[in-house]
C-alpha positions in Angstrom: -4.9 5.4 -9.7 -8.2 6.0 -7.0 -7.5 7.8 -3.9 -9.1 5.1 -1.8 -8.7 1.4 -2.7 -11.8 -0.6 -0.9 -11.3 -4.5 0.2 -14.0 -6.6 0.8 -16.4 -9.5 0.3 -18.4 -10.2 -2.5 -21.3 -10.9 -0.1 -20.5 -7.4 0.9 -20.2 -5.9 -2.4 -23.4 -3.4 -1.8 -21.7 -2.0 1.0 -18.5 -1.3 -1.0 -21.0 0.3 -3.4 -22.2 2.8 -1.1 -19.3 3.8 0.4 -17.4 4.0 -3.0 -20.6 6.4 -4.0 -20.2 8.0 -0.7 -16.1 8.6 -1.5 -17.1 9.6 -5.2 -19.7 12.5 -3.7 -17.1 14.0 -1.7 -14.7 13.9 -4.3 -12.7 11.5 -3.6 -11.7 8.3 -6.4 -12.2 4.8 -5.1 -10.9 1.7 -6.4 -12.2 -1.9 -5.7 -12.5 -5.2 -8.2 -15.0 -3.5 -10.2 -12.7 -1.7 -12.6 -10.9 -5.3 -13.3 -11.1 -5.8 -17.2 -11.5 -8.6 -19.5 -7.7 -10.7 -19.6 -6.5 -8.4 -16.0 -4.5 -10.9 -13.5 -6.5 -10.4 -10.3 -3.7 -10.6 -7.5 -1.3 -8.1 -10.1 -4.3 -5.4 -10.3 -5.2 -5.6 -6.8 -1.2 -5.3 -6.1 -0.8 -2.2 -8.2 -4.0 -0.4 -7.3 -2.9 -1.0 -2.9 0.7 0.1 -3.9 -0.9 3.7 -6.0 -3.5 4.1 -3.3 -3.6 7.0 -0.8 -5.7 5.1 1.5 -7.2 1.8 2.2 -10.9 1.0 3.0 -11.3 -2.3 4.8 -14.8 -3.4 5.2 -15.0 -6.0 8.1 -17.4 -8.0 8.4 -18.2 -11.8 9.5 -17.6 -13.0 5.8 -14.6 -10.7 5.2 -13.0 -11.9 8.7 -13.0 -15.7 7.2 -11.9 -14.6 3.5 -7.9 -14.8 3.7 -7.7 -13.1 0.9 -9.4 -9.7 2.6 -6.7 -10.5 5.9 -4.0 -11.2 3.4 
């Protein structure tokens, strides 16, 4: 369970880099589809890792504003 569950973009994944660094540095545990494993369901990992979350990171942007899946 990560304190901080980031949505994004993949064309905005170094963002969500930095600011999971950024989150780590201060001590905080961030989540995003990097810690998805081999055989994980997408849609049931991202579900379980919003519902656990403290806090949720949306990174807007022009390509995260057309993904549905980031409004969804």
């Amino acid at each position: 369970m990560a304190a901080v569950f980031i949505s994004y973009k993949k064309e905005d994944r170094a963002w969500a880099a930095k600011l999971g660094a950024a989150l780590s540095a201060a001590g905080y545990t961030a989540s995003w589809d990097t810690r998805l494993a081999a055989g994980d369901t997408w849609n049931e990992t991202v579900c379980t890792e919003l519902r656990t979350a403290k806090c949720v990171a949306v990174l807007w942007s022009k390509a995260s504003w057309a993904s549905r899946w980031v409004q969804a």
